[in-house]
C-alpha positions in Angstrom: 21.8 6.7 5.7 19.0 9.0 4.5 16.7 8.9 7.7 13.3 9.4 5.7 14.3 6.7 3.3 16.4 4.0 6.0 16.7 1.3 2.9 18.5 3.8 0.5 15.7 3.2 -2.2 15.6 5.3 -4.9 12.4 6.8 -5.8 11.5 8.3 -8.9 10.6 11.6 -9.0 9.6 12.0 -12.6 6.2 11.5 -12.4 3.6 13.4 -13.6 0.2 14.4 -12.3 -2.2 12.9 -12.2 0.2 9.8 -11.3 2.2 11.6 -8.5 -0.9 10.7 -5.9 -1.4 7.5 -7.2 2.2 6.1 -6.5 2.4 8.2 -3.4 4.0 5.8 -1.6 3.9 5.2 2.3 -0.4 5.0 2.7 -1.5 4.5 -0.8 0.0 0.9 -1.0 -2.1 -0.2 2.3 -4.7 1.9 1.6 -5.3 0.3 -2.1 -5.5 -3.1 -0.3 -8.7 -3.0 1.1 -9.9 -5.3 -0.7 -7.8 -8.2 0.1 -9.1 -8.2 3.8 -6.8 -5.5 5.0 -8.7 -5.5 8.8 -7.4 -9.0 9.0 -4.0 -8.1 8.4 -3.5 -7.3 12.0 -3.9 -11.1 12.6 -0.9 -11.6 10.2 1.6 -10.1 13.1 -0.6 -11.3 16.2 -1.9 -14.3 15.2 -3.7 -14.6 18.6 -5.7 -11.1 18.0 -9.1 -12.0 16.1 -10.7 -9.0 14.2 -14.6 -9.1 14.4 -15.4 -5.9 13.0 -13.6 -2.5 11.4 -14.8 0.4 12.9 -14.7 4.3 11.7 -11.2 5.7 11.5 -12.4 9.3 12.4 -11.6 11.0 15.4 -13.0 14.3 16.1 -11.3 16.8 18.5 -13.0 19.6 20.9 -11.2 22.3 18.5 -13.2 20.8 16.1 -10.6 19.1 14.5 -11.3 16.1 12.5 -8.3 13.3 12.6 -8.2 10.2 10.6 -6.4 7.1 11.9 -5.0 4.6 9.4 -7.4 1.6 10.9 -9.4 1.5 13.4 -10.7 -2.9 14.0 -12.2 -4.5 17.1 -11.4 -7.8 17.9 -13.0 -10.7 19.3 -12.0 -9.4 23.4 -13.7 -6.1 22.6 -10.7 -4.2 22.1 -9.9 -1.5 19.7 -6.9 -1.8 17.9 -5.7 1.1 15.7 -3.3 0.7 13.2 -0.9 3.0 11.4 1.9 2.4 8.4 5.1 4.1 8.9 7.5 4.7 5.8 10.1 6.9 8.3 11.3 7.4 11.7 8.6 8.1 14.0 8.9 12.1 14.9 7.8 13.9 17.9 4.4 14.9 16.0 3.7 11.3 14.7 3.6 10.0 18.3 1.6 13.2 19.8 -0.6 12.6 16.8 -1.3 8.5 17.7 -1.8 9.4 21.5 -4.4 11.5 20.8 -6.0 9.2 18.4 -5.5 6.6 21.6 -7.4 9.2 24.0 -9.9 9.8 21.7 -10.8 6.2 20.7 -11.0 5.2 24.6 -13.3 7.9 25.3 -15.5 7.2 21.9 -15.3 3.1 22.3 -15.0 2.9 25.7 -12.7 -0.2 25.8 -9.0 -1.2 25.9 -7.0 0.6 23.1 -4.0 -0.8 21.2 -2.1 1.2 19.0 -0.3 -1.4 15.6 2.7 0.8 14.0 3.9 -1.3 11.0 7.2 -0.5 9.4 8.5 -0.9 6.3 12.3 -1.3 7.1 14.2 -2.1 10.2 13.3 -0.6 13.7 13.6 -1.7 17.0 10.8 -4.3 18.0 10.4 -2.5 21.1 10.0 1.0 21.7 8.6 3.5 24.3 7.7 6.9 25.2 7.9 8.3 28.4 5.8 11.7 29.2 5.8 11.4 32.7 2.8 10.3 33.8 1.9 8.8 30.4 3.9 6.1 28.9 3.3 5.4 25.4 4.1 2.0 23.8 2.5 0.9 20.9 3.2 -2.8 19.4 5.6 -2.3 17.2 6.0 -4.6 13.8 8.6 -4.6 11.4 8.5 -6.3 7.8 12.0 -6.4 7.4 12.5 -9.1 10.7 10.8 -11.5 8.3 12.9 -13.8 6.3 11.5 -13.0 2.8 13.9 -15.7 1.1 12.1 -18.4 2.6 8.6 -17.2 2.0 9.3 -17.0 -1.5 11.0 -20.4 -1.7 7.4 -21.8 0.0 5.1 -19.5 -2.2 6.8 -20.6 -5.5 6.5 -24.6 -4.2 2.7 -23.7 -3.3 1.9 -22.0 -6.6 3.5 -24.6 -8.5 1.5 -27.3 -7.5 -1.4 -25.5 -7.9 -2.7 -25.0 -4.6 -5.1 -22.0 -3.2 -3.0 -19.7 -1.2 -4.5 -18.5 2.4 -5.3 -15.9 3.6 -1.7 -15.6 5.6 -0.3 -16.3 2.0 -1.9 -13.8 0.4 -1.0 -11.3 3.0 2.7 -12.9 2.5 2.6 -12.1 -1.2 1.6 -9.0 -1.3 4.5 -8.1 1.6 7.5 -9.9 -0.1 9.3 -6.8 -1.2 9.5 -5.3 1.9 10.9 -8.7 3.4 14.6 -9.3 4.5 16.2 -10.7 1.6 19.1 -10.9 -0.3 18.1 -9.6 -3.6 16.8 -6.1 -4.2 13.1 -5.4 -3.5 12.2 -4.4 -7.3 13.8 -8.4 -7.9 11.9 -9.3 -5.3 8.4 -7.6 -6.9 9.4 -8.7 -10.6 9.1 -12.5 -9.4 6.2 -11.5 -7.0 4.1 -9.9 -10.0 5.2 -13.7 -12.0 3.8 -15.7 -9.2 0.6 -13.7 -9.0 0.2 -14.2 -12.9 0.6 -18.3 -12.4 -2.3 -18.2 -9.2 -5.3 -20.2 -10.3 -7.7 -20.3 -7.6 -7.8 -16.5 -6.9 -11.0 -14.2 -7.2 -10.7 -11.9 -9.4 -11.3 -9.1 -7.1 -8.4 -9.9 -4.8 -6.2 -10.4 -8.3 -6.8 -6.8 -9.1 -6.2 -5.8 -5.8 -2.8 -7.3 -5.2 -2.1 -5.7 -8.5 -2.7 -2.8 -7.9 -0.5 -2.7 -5.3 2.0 -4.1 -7.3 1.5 -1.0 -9.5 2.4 1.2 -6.8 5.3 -0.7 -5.7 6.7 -0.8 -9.4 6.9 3.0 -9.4 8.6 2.9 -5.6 10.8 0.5 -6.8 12.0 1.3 -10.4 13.0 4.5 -11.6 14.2 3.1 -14.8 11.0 3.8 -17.3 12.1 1.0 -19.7 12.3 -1.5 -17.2 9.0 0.0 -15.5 7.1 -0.5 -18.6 7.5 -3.8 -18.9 6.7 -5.0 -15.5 3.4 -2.8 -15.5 2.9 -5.3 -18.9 2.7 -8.1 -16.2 1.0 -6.2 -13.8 -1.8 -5.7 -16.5 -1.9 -9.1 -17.3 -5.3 -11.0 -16.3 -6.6 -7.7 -14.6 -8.1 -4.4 -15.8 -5.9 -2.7 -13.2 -4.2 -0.4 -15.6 -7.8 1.3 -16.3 -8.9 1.6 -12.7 -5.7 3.2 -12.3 -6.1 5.7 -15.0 -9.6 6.1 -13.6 -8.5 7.6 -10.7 -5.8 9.7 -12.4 -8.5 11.6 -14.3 -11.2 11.6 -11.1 -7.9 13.4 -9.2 -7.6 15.3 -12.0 -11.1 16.5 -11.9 -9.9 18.1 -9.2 -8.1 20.8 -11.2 -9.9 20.6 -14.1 -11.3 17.5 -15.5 -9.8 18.5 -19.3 -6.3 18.9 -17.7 -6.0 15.3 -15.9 -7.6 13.9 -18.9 -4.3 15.2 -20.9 -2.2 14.4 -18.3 -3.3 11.1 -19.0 -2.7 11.2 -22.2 0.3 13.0 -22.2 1.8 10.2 -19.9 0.6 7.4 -22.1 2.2 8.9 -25.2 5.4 9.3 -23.7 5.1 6.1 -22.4 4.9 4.8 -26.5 1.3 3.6 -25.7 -0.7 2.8 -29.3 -2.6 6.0 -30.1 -5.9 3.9 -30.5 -4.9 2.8 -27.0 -5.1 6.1 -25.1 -8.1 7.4 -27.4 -9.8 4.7 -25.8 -8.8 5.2 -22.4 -9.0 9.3 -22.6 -11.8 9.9 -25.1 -9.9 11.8 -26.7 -9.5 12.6 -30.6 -6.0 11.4 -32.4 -5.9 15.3 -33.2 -6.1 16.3 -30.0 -3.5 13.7 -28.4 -0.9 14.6 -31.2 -1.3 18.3 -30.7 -0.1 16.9 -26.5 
């Protein structure tokens, strides 16, 4: 079993830039999920541990060296919890890395510290580090120890009959491909992306943020560009996702050289057999320009 990728996914590689960032896997799918409440998540695993506030993720060192947890959330006991998403076995630098950020956040906050890992596969729910005379043990949560089969079958009765999902739900929805489950997770996120189409009570600002996600997870998921297509035609159903997403693959292109993201935009889209009204729009571009591509 490949240890950096425990499920034996495969990932496509064939993306271009500006695109390869976006779909970066392991962070970017959180990180793109602020807008769904993404402090509370915390409360979906410890249902007991009430966030009252989301604090600065920055940690500055006496080298100077600035670090920058995942989250960083109080809760309603005055304690700091920082969380961080792991995509592969923890290594050696990875837990160095979180005890410092625990140090650092006692001596800034002055109060209790706990440290959330969240995995994405399978890992023992308990798990410590022993230094001597520092023991490490952060709370440990795994999305695969939850049994995605029956939080689909509840979802899909839910959505049917019309009712407004919870928070929890929500949370719950957005998860379901990294559940335990009998099908594959790109099965799993093609009937996800369907039930998010049929919600009805839903701001829009948390539809295009669960999409977006989606997004990401479609490229994780499916390396077949046929079939990738035409679940990114759900995805941009109901949403203007697909723009915010090219949005950010020209400001990352900026980077470089706002004319070269810009084509590599365009590029993309044409390969992808987008109408060539389609990416002028999108890319300001002229139909000479993008045929010359």
């Amino acid at each position: 079993m490949d240890k950096e990728n425990p499920d034996n996914i495969t990932i496509s590689t064939n993306t271009e830039e500006p695109y390869k960032k976006i779909y970066k896997f392991a962070d970017t799918f959180f990180k793109t999920q602020e807008n769904l409440e993404q402090a509370y998540m915390v409360e979906f695993f410890d249902k007991n541990n009430q966030i009252v506030e989301e604090l600065s993720t920055e940690f500055i060192t006496t080298d100077p060296v600035y670090r920058y947890a995942d989250k960083v959330l109080k809760n309603d006991k005055n304690e700091i919890i920082i969380v961080e998403y792991q995509n592969s076995k923890l290594k050696s630098q990875d837990i160095k890395r979180f005890m410092i950020y625990t140090a650092l956040a006692i001596e800034k906050q002055k109060s209790k510290v706990r440290i959330f890992i969240l995995y994405t596969y399978h890992v023992k729910t308990q798990e410590l580090w022993d230094y001597g005379p520092i023991i490490f043990k952060p709370e440990i949560f795994s999305l695969k120890e939850i049994e995605g089969d029956k939080v689909l079958k509840r979802l899909k009765e839910k959505i049917k009959n019309k009712k407004t999902l919870t928070r929890q739900e929500l949370h719950e929805l957005r998860f379901l491909p990294f559940f335990k489950s009998k099908e594959q997770p790109k099965e799993i996120l093609k009937q996800t992306v369907k039930l998010t189409n049929e919600l009805t009570e839903i701001e829009q600002e948390t539809l295009e943020t669960l999409k977006k996600g989606q997004a990401i997870l479609a490229r994780r998921f499916i390396e077949d560009e046929k079939e990738f297509n035409l679940i990114m035609e759900e995805i941009k159903m109901k949403t203007n996702v697909f723009r915010e997403l090219v949005d950010e693959g020209i400001e990352e292109g900026e980077r470089k050289g706002r004319n070269e993201g810009i084509e590599t935009v365009a590029k993309r889209m044409k390969k992808q057999n987008y109408p060539i009204e389609e990416i002028m729009n999108l890319t300001k571009l002229t139909k000479k320009e993008i045929e010359n591509l």
